[in-house]
C-alpha positions in Angstrom: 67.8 -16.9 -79.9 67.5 -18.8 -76.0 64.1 -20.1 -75.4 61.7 -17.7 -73.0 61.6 -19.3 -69.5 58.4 -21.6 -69.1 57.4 -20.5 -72.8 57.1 -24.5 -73.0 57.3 -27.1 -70.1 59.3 -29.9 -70.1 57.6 -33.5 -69.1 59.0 -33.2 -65.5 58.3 -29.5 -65.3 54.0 -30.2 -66.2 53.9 -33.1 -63.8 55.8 -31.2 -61.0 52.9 -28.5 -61.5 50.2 -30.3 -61.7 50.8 -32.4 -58.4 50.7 -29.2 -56.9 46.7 -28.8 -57.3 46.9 -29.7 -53.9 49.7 -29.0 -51.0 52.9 -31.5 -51.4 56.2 -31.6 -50.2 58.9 -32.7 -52.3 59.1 -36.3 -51.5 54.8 -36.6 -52.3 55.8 -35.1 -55.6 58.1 -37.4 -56.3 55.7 -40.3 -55.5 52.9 -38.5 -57.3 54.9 -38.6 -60.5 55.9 -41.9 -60.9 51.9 -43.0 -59.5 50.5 -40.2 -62.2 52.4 -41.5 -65.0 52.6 -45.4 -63.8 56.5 -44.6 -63.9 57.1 -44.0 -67.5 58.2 -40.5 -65.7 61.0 -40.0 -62.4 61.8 -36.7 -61.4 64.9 -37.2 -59.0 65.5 -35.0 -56.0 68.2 -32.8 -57.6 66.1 -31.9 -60.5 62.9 -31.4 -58.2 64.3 -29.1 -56.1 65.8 -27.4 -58.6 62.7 -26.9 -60.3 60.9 -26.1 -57.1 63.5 -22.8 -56.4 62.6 -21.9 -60.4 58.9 -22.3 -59.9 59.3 -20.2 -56.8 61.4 -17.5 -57.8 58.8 -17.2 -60.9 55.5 -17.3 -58.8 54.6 -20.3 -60.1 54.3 -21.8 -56.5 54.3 -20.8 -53.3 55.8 -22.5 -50.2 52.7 -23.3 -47.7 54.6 -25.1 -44.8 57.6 -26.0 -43.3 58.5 -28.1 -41.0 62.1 -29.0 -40.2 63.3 -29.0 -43.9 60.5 -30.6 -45.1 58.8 -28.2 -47.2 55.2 -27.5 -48.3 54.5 -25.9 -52.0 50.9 -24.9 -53.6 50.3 -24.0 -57.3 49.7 -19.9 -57.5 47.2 -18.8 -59.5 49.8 -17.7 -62.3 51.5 -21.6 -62.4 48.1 -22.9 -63.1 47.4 -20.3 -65.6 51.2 -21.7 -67.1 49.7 -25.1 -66.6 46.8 -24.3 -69.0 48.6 -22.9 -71.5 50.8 -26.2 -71.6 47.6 -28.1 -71.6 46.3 -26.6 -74.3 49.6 -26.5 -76.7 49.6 -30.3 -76.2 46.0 -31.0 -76.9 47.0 -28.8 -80.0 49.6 -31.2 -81.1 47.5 -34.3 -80.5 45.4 -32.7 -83.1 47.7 -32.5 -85.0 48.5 -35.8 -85.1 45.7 -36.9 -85.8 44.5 -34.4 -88.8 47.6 -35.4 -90.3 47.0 -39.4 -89.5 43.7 -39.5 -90.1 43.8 -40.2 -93.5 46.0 -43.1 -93.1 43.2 -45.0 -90.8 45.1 -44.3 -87.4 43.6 -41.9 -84.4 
């Protein structure tokens, strides 16, 4: 059975969202990434974009501006509600993790 679409995000997928707190256009998310996550994660234009038409067609985002083809986008009220729910699955796991760990003296 195929997974539901955003039922989980993928690393590139929460970090695309969550620049989007505040107004950027594709090129500042790309930037934002790499300075958010002191480059361990890239997203590269073809994948951005492409996640940009997903989050768009879904309601995730909403285009803000446009200028030229440069493009504006804005989290929606239901991509930050998406955004929670990841935040929360992955605080769940670090939990996790350490419930299972702790009785081995790691944290």
């Amino acid at each position: 059975m195929p997974r539901a679409r955003f039922q989980t995000l993928t690393e590139q997928m929460y970090y695309v969202l969550l620049c989007l707190h505040e107004e950027c256009c594709g090129m500042d998310i790309m930037e934002k990434v790499r300075a958010i996550t002191g480059e361990r994660v890239c997203v590269g234009a073809g994948t951005l974009y492409n996640l940009l038409d997903q989050f768009l067609s879904a309601e995730m985002i909403r285009e803000t501006k446009v200028q030229g083809r440069r493009r504006s986008y804005l989290l929606t009220d239901k991509g930050k509600e998406l955004l929670e729910t990841e935040y929360g699955r992955l605080l769940c796991q670090a939990e996790d993790y350490r419930r299972i760990f702790q009785g081995e003296g790691r944290t």
